[in-house]
DSSP file (Angstrom, degrees, kcal/mol; ACC not computed):
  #  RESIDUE AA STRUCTURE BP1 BP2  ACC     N-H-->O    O-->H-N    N-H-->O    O-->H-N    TCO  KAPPA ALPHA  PHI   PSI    X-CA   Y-CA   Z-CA
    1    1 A X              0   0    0      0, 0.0     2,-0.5     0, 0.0     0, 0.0   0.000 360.0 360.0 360.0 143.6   15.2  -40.5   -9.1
    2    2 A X        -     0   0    0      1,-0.1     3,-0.1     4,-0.1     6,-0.0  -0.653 360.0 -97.9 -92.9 133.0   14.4  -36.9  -10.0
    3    3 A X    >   -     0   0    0     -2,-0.5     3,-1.0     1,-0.1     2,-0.2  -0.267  36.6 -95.1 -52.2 147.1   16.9  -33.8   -9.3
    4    4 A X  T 3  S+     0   0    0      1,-0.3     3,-0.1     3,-0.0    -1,-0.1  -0.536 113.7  32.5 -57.6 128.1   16.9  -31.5   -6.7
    5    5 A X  T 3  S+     0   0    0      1,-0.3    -1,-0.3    -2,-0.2     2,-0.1  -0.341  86.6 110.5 116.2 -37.0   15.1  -28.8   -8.1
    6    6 A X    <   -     0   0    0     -3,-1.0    -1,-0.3     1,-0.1     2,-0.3  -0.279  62.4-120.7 -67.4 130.4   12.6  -30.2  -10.4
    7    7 A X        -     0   0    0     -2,-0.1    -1,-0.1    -3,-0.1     2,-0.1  -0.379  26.1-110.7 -78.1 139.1    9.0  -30.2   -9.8
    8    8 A X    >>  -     0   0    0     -2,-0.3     4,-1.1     2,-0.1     3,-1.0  -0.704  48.1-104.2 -69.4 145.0    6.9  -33.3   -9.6
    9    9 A X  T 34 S+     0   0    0      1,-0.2    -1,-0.1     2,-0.2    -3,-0.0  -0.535 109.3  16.2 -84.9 119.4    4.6  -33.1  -13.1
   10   10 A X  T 34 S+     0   0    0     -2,-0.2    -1,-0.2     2,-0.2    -2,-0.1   0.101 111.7  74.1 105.0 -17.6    1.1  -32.0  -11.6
   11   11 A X  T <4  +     0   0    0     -3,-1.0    -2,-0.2    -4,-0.0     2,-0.0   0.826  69.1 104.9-103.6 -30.1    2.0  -30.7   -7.9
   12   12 A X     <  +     0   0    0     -4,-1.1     2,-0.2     1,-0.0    -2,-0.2  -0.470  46.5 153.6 -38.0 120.5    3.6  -27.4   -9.2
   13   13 A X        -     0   0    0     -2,-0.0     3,-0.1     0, 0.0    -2,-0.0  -0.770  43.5-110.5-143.4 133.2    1.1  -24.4   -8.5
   14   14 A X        -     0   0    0     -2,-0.2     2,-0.4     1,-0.1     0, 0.0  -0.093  39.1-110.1 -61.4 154.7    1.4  -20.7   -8.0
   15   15 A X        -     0   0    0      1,-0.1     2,-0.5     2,-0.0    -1,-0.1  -0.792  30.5-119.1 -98.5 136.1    0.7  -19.4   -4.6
   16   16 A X    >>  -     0   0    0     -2,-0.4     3,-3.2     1,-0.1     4,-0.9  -0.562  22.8-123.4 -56.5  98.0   -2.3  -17.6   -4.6
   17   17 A X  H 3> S+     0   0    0     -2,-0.5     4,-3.2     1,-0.2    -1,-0.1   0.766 107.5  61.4 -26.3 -36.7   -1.6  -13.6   -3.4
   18   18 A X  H 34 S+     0   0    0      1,-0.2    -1,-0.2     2,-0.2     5,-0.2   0.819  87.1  62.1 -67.9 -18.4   -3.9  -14.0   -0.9
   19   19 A X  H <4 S+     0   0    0     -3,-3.2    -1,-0.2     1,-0.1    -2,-0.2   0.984 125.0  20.5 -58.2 -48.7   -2.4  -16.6    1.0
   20   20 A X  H  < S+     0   0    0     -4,-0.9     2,-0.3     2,-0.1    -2,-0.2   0.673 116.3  68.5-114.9  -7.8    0.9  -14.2    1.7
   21   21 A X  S  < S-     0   0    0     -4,-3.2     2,-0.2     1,-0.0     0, 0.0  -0.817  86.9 -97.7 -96.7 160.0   -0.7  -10.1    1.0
   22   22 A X        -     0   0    0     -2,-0.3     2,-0.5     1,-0.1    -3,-0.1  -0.499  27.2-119.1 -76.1 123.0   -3.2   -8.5    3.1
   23   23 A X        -     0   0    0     -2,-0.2     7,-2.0    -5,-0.2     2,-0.3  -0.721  32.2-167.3 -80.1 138.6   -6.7   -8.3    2.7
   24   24 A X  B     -A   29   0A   0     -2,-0.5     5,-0.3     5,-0.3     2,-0.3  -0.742  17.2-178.1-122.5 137.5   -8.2   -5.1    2.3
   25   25 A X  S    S-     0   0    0      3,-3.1     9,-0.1    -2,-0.3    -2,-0.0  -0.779  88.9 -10.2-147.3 104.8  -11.6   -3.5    2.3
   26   26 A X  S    S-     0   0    0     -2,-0.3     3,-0.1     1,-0.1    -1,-0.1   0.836 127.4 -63.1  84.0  46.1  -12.3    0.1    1.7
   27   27 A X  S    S+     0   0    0      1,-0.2     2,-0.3    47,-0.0    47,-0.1   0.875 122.4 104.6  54.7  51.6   -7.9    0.5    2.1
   28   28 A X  S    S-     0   0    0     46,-0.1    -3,-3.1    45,-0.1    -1,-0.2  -0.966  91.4 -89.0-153.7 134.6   -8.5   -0.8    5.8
   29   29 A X  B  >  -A   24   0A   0     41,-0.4     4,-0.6    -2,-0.3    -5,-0.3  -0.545  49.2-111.9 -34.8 125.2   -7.5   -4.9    6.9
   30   30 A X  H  > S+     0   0    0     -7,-2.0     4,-0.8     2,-0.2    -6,-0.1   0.429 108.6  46.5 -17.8 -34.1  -10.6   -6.7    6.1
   31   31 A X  H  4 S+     0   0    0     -8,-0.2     4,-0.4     1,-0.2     5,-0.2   0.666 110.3  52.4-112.9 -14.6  -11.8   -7.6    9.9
   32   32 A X  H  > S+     0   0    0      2,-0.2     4,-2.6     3,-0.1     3,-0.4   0.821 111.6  49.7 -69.6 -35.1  -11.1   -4.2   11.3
   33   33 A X  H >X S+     0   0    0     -4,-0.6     2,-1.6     1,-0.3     4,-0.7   0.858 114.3  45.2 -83.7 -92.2  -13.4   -2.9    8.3
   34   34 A X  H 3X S+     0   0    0     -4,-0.8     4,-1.0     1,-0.3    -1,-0.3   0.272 109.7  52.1 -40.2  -4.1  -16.0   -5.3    9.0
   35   35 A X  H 3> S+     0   0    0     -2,-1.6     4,-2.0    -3,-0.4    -1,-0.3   0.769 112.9  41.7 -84.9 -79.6  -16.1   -4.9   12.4
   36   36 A X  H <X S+     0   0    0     -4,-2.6     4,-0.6    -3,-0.7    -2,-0.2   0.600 115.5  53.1 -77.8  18.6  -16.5   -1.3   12.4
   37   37 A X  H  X S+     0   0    0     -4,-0.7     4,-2.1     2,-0.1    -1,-0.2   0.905 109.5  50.3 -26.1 -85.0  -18.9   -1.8    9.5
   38   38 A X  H  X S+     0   0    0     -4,-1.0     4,-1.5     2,-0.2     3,-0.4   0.819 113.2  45.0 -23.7 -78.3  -20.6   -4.2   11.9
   39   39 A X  H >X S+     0   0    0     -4,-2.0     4,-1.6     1,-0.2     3,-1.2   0.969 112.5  50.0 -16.0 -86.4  -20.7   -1.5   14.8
   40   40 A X  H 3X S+     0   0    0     -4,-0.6     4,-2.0    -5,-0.3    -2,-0.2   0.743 112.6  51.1 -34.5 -47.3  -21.8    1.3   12.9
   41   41 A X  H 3X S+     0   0    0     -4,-2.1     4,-0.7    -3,-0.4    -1,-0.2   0.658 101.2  49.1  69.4-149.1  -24.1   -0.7   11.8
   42   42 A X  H <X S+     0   0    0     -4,-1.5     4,-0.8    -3,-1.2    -2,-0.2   0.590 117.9  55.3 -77.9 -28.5  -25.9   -2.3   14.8
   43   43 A X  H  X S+     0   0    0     -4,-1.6     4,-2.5     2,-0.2     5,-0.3   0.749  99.9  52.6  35.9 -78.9  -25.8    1.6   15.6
   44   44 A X  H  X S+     0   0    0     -4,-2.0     4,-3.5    -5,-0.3    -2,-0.2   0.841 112.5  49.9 -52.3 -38.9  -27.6    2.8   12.2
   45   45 A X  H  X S+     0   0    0     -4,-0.7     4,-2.3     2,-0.2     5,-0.3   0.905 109.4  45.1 -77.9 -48.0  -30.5    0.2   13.2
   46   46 A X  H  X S+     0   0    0     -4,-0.8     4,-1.8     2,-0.2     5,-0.4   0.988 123.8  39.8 -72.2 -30.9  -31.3    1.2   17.2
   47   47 A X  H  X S+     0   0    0     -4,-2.5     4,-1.2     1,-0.2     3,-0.4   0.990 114.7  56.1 -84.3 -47.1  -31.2    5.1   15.9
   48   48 A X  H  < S+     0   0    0     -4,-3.5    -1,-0.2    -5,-0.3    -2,-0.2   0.867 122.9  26.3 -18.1 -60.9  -33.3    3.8   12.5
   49   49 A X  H  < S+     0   0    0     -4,-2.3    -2,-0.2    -3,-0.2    -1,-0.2   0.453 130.5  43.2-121.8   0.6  -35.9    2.5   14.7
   50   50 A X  H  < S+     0   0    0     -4,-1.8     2,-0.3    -3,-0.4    -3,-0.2   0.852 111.7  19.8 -69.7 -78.8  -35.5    4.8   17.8
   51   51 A X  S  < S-     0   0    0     -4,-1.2    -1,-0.2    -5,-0.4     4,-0.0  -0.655  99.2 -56.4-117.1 151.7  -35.0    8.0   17.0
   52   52 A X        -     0   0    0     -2,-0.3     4,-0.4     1,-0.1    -1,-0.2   0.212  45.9-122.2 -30.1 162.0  -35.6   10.5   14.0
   53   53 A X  S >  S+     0   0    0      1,-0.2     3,-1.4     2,-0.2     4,-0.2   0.859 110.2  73.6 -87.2 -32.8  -33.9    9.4   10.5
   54   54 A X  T >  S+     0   0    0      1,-0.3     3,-3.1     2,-0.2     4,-0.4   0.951  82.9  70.2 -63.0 -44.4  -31.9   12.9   10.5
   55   55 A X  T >> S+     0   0    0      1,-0.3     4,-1.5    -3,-0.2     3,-0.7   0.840  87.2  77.4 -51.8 -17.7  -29.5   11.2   13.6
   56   56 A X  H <> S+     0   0    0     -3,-1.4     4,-1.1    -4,-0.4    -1,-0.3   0.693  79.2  60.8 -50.1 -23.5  -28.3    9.2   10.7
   57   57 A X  H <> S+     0   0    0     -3,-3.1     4,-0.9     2,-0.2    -1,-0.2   0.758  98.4  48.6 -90.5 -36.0  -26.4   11.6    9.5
   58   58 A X  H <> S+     0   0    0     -3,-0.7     4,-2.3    -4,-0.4     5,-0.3   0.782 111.3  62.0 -74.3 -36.3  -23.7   12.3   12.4
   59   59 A X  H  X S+     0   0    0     -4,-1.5     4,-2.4     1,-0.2     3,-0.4   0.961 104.7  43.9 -47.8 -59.1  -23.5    8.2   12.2
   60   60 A X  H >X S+     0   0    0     -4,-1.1     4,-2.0     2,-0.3     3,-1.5   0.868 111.9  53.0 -47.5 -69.4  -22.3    8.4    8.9
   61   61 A X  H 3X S+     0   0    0     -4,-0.9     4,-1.6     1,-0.3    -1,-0.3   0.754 113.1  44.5  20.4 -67.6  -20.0   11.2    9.8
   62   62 A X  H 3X S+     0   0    0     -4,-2.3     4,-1.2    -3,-0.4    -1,-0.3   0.676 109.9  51.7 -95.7   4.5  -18.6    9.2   12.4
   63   63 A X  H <X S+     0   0    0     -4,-2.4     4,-2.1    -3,-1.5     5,-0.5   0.834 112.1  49.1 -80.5 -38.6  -18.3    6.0   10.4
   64   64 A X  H  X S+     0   0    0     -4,-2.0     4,-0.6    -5,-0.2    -2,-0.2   0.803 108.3  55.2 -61.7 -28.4  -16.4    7.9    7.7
   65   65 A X  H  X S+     0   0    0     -4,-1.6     4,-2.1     2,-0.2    -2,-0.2   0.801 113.0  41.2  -7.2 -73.3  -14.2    9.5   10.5
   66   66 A X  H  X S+     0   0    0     -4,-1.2     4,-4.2    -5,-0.2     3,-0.3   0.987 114.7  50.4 -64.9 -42.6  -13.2    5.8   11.9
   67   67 A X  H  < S+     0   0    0     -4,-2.1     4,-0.4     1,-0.3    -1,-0.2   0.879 109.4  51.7 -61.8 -42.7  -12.7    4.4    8.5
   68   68 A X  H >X S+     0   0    0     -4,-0.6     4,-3.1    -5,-0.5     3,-0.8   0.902 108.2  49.1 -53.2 -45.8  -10.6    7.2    7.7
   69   69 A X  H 3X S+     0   0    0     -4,-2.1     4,-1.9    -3,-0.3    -2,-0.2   0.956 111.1  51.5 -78.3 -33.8   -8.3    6.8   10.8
   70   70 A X  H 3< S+     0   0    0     -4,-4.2   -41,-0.4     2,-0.2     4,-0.3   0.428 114.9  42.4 -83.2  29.3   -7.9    2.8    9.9
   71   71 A X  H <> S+     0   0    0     -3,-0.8     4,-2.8    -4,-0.4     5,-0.3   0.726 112.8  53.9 -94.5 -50.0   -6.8    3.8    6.3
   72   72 A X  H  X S+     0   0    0     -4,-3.1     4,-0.8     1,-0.3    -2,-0.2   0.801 117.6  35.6 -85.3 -31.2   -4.7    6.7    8.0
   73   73 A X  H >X S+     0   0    0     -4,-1.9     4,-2.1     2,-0.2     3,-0.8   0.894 110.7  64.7 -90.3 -44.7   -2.9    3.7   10.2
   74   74 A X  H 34 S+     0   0    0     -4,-0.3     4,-0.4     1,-0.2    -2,-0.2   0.890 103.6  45.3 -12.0 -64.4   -3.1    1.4    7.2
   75   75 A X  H 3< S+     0   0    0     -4,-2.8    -1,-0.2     1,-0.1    -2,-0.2   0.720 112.5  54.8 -74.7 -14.5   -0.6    3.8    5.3
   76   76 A X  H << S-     0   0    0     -3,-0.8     2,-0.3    -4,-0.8    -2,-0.2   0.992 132.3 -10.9 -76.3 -64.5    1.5    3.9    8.3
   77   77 A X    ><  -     0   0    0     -4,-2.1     3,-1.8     1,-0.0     4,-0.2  -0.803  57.3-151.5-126.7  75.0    2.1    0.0    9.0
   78   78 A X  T 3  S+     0   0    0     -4,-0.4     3,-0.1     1,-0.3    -4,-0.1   0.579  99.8  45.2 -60.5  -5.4    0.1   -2.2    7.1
   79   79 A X  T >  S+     0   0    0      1,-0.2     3,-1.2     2,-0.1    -1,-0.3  -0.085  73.4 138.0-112.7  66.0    0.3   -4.8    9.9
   80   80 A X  T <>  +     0   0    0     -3,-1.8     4,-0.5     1,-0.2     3,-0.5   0.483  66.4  62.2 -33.6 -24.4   -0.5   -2.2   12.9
   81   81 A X  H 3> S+     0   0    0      1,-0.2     4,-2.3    -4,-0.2    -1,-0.2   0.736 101.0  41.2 -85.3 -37.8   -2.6   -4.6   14.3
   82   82 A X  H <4 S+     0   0    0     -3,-1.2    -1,-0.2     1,-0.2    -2,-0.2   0.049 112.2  62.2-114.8  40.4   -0.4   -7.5   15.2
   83   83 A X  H  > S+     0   0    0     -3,-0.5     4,-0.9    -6,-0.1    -2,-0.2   0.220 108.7  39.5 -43.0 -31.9    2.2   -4.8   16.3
   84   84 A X  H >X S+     0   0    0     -4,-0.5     3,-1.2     2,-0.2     4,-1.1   0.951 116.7  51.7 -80.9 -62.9   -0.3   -3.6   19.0
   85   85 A X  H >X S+     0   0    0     -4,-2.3     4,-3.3     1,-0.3     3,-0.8   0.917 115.6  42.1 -48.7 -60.4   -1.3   -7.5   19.8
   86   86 A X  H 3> S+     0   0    0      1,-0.3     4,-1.2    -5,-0.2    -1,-0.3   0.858 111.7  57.9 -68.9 -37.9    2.4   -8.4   20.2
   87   87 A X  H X< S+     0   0    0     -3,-1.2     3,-0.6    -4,-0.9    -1,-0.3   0.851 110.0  44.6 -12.6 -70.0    2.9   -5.1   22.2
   88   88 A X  H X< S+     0   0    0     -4,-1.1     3,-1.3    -3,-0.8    -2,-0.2   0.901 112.7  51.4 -39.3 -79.7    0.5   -6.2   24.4
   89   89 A X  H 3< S+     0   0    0     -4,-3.3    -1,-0.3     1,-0.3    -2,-0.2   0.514 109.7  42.0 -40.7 -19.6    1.8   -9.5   24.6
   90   90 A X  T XX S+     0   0    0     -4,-1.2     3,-1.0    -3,-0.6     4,-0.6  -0.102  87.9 120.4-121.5  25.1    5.4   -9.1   25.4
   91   91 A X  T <4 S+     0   0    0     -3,-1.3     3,-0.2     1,-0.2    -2,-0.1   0.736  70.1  43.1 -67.5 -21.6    4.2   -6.2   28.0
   92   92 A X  T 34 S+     0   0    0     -3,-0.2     3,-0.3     1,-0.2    -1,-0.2   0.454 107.4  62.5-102.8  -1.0    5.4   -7.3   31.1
   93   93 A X  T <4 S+     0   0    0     -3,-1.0     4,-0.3     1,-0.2     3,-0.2   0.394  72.9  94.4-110.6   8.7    8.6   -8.3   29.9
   94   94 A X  S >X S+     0   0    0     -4,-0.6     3,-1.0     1,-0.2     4,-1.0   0.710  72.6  63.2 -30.5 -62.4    9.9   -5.2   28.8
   95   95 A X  G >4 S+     0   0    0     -3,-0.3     3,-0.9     1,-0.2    -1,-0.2   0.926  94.7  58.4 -44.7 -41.6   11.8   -4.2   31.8
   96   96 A X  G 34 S+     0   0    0      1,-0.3    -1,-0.2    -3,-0.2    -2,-0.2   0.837 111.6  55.2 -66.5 -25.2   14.3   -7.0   31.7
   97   97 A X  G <4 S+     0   0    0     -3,-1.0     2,-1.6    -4,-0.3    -1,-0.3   0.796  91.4  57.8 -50.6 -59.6   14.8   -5.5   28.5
   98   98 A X  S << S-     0   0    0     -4,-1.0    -1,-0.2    -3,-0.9    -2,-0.1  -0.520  72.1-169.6-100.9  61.1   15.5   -2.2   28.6
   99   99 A X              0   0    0     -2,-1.6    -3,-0.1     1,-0.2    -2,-0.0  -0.360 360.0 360.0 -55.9 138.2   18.7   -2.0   30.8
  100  100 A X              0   0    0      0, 0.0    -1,-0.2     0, 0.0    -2,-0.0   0.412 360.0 360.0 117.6 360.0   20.1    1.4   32.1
């Protein structure tokens, strides 16, 4: 029998950072990025094939603008996002909470 503590020879491997740190893209969570990536976009294409190439320019503007704000919430809380969800979630139950 082997000691408490001891690894079995061959099952021992480091956990990969990603498994337990955040992924990031442009300083932003990864599916928030890509999402308003994604937007922006689906966005860049109807005014591309719509409207003059010069409207391009406030898009851009306002994709640097969003990106900006989920960096600026980034540096505040890096999980801000499943702070809001659970916010959300626990919403109704608040009162019982907050005696007085």
């Amino acid at each position: 029998m082997r000691k408490r503590g001891e690894y079995i020879p061959g099952l021992h491997e480091d956990i990969h950072p990603g498994v337990w740190q955040r992924q990031l893209l442009l300083w932003a969570p990864k599916k928030w990025t890509m999402c308003w990536m994604a937007l922006c976009g689906m966005a860049g294409a109807k005014i591309l094939f719509s409207f003059p190439f010069v409207l391009e320019i406030p898009l851009f503007g306002l994709w640097s603008l969003g990106q900006y704000g989920l960096v600026l919430l980034t540096k505040w809380d890096l999980y801000f996002d499943d702070v809001l969800i659970a916010s959300f979630r626990t919403r109704r139950y608040r009162k019982r909470y907050e005696a007085g």
